[in-house]
Structures are given as C-alpha cells and as structure tokens.
C-alpha positions in Angstrom: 0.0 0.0 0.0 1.9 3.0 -1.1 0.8 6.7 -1.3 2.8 9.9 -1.9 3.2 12.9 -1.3 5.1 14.5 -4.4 3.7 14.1 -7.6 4.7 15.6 -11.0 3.2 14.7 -14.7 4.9 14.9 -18.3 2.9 15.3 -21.5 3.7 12.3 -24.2 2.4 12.8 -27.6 0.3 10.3 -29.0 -1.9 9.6 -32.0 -5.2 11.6 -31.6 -6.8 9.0 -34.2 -6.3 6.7 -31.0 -6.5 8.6 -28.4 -9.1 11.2 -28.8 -6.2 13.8 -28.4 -2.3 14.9 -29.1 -1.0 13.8 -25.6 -1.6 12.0 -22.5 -0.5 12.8 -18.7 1.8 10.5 -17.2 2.6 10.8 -13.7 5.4 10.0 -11.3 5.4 9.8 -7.7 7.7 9.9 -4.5 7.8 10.6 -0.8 11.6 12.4 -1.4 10.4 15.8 -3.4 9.7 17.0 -6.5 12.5 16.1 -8.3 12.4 11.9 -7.1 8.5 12.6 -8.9 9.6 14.2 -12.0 12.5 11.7 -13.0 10.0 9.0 -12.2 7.1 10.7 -14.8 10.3 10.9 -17.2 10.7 7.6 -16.6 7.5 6.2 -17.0 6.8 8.8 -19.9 9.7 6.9 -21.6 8.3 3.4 -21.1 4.6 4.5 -22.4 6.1 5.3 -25.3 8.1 2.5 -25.8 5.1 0.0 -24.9 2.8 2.1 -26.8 5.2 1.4 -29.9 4.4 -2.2 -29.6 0.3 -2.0 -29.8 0.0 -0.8 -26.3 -4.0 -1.2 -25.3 -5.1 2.6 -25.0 -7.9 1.2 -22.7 -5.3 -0.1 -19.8 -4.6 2.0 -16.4 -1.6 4.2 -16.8 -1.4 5.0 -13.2 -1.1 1.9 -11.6 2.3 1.9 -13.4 3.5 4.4 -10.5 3.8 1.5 -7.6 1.4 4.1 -6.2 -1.9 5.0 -5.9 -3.1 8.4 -7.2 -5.5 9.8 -4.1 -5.2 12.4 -1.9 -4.3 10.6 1.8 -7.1 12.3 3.9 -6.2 10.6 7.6 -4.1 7.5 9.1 -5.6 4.7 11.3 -2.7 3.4 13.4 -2.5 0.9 16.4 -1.5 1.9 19.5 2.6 1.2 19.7 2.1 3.3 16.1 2.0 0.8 13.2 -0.6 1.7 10.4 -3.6 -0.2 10.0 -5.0 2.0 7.4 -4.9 5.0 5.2 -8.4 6.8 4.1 -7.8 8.7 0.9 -10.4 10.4 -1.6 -10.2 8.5 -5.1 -11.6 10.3 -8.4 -14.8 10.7 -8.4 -14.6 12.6 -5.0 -15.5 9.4 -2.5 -13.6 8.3 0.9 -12.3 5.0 1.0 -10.3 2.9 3.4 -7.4 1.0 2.4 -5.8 -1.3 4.3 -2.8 -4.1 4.0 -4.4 -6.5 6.8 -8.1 -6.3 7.1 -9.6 -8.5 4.5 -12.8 -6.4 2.8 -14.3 -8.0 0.0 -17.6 -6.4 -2.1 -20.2 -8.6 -4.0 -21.7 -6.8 -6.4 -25.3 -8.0 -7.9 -25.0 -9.2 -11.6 -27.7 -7.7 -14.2 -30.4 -9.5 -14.6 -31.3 -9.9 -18.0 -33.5 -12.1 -20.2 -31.5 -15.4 -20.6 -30.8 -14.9 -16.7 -34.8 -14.1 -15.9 -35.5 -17.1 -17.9 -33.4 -19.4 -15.9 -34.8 -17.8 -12.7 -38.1 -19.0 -14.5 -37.2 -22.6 -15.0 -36.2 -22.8 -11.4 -32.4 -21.5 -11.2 -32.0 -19.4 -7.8 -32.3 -15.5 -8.4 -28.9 -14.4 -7.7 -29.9 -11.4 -5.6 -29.3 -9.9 -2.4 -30.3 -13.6 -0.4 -28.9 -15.7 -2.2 -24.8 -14.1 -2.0 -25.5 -13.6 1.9 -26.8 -17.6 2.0 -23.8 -18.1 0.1 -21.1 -16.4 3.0 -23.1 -17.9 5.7 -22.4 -21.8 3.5 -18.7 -20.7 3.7 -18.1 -19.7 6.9 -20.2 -22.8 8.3 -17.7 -24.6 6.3 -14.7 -22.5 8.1 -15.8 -22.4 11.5 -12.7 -20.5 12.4 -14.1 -17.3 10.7 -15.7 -14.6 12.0 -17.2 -12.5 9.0 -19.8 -9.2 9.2 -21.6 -9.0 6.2 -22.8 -5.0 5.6 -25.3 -4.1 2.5 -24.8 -2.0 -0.3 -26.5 -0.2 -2.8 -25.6 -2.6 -5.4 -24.5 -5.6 -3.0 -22.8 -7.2 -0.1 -19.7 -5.9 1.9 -18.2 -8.7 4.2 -15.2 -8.1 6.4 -12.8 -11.0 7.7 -12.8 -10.0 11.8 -11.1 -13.0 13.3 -7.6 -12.2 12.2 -5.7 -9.9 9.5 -4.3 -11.3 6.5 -2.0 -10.6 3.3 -3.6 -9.4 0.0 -1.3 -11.7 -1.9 -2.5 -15.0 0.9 -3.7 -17.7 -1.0 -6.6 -18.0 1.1 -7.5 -14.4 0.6 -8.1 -15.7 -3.3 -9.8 -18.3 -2.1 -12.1 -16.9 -0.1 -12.8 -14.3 -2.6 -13.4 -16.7 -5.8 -15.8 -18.4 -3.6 -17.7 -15.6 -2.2 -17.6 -14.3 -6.2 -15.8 -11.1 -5.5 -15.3 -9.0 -8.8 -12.4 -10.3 -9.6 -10.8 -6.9 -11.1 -11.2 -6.0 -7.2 -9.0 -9.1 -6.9 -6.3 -8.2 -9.2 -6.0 -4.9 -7.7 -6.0 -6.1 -3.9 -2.8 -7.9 -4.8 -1.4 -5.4 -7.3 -1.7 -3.1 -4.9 -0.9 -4.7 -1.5 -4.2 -3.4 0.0 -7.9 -4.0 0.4 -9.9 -1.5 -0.2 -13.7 0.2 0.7 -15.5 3.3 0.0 -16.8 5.1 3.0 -19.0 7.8 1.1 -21.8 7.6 -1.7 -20.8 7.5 -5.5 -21.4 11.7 -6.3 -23.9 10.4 -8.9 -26.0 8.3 -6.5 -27.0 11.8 -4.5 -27.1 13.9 -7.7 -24.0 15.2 -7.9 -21.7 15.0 -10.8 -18.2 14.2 -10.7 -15.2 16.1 -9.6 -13.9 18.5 -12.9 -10.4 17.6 -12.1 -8.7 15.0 -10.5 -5.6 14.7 -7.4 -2.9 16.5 -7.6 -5.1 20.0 -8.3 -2.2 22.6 -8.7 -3.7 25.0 -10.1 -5.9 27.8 -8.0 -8.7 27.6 -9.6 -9.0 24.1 -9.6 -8.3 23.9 -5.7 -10.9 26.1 -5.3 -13.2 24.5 -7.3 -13.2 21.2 -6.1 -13.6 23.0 -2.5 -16.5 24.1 -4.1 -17.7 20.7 -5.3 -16.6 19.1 -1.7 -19.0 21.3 0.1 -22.0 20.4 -2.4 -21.3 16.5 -1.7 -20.6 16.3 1.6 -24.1 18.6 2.1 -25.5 16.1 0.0 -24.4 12.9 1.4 -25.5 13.8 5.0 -28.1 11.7 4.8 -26.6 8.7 2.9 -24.6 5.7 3.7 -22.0 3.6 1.4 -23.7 0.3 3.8 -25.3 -0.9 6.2 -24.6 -4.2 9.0 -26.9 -7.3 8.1 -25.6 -9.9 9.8 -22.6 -11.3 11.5 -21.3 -14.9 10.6 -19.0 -17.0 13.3 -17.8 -16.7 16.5 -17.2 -13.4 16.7 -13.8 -13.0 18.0 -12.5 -9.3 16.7 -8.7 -8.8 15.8 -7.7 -5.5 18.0 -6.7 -4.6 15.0 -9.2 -4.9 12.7 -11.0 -3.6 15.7 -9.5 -0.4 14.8 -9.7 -0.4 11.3 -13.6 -1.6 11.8 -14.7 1.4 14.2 -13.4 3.8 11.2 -15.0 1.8 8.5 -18.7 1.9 10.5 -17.8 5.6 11.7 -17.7 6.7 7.9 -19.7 4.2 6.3 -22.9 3.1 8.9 -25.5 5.1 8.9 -28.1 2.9 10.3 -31.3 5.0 9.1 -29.7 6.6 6.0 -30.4 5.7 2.4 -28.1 3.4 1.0 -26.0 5.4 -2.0 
C-alpha cells in the first residue's frame, strides 16, 4: 500500500486518431520531493512510449504503473505502539475510502439481470440477488468455522469483512475466499497489485445527484483547488443523509482482531449510517 506525497506529470504525444487527443499525462510519484516525482514521470513517460510502440492497449490504467496509488491521503488509522492499519484517501470521483494491507474487505456486487438470466430464474435457477450471496457467505463460513465475518449491504450488493484475524492481499486463502464468495475479480487483481484491500466510506457523487469532480488529485492549479472546494462542500451537504452500507448480519464466533478492531470502528464511523439511504 503506497501513497505519496510528491507528484509531478509529463505530457507524451500520442496519436489523436487513437486517443481522442495529441498527448496524455503521465505521472510519477515519490515521498523524497519534487524532483524523485519528476524523474520518475520521465521515466514512465519513456516506457509508455516504448510500450505504446508495440500496440499498447489505449484502454489499460496508466497510473497503476506508478507503484502508487493516485489519491489524496485524507487521515491514518494506526494501532496503538504506532504501526498503520489504514490509510483513508479520496479516489476520483470525489468518495472516501479505506485501504488497508491487513483487514480482508471484500464487495459482491449484484450481476444484471437480463433475459437469458430471468428465464433461468423461471425454469427454477436461484435468483442471484441480495439472499442468495449472503446464504452463500453464511455456507462458507459454516464450512470455516474459524471465521468470523460481518456481512454490511450495499447499494448494489454485499460488503463482508474477515474480523477474526488480518491477512495478506497476496495469501492464497484471501483468493480463495474471494473466488468463492464471487468477489469482482478486477477488485482481486487490484488487492494484490496493490498490496491493499480496499472500501468506499462515502456515496458514488452520482448516486446523490451530484456530478463528478472536474479535475482529478494532484489540483495545482488555483482555480481548480478552489473548485473542487467548491464541489466538496455540495457532496458532503449532500451525502449527509446517505450511507455507502449498512450491517446485516454477522457470521462465526465473533472474536475481533484488536486490530481490525481499529480499522472496523473507522470503516462503520464513515460508512454506517443505520437510518440513512443506501447510496
């Protein structure tokens, strides 16, 4: 799980017939200054184009190429003798989320439901709603007594949370556990890639009708700063009366980490409104 605090971009032309325009951004990173961040966007800038010269996929995301992750760092959750548990940062679109390299959080989002799938629901297949992917974690854990697992709901799904212990991103059982509950498995990829888990503590903007951010982190630029301070007021106004989830039930034992303790009394502080609308 890495965040910085320097960050500095280079321009790379590219073909607009491609691209949609002349040149792209790419962006380097570093906790040292300035200068560690601009000889790392040199860098990268230099590999784009060299990748880019051998049919580089336009669609891919650049910045994950940093080693970084591209969000402002909002607060730290730390245990007590100091070690970090967590890191909340705001990603693009404007919402908080938690990330964290020990406390296993996993989302299940609901797939659409179209005709070949309301057919089979028809013909007797199990509607694969809400239910049914909460059945499913309660099957699991029954299966893994050792677990102790809260399972939140979401707008468009499930949130469950390992409590009994913390664990690696890159554990083999974290994959397991996640191919089995049928976590996205993009999510997947990026728990790993990135050496974190990760969960959104505030509403999507466009679920509380607001539109997205016009810029993105870093903002250098006044008027951009002082827009987005413009745009943060609107949405948190708005989300004062939304919630990213809320508990449903809680699988196991119930034995809670101290640490994911910690990490769990954030999560519910941001993310639990118990008579808000889910957003």
């Amino acid at each position: 799980m890495k965040f910085a605090k320097y960050w500095q971009k280079v321009e790379v032309p590219v073909e607009k017939q491609l691209f949609g325009r002349d040149h792209v951004q790419v962006w380097g990173a570093s906790n040292e200054g300035d200068d560690a961040a601009l000889n790392q966007a040199k860098d990268r800038a230099d590999l784009f184009s060299r990748v880019f010269a051998d049919d580089f996929d336009k669609t891919s995301e650049y910045e994950y190429w940093t080693g970084y992750i591209k969000e402002e760092v909002i607060d730290r959750v730390e245990a007590p003798g100091g070690k970090e548990l967590a890191v909340i940062t705001r990603n693009s679109y404007g919402a908080l989320v938690l990330n964290s390299e020990s406390v296993m959080f996993g989302d299940i989002d609901l797939p659409e439901v179209g005709f070949i799938a309301k057919m089979m629901e028809y013909f007797g297949k199990p509607k694969k709603d809400k239910s049914y992917f909460l059945q499913q974690i309660e099957n699991y854990q029954k299966l893994h007594p050792e677990l102790s697992i809260y399972v939140y709901e979401t707008f468009a799904g499930l949130r469950f949370v390992v409590v009994n212990d913390t664990y690696s991103p890159t554990d083999k059982f974290v994959n397991e556990v996640f191919k089995a509950l049928h976590v996205d498995p993009l999510y997947m990829k990026l728990c790993e890639y990135q050496t974190c888990f990760r969960a959104r503590l505030t509403p999507k903007p466009w679920r509380i009708g607001m539109p997205r951010p016009e810029t993105r982190f870093p903002r250098s630029d006044i008027t951009a700063i002082a827009d987005f301070k413009l745009w943060l007021k609107r949405y948190d106004e708005s989300s004062e009366n939304k919630t990213a989830v809320k508990l449903l039930k809680k699988f196991g034992v119930h034995h809670i980490d101290p640490d994911v303790l910690k990490v769990l009394d954030v999560h519910d502080y941001y993310a639990c409104k118990p008579s808000a609308e889910l957003a």
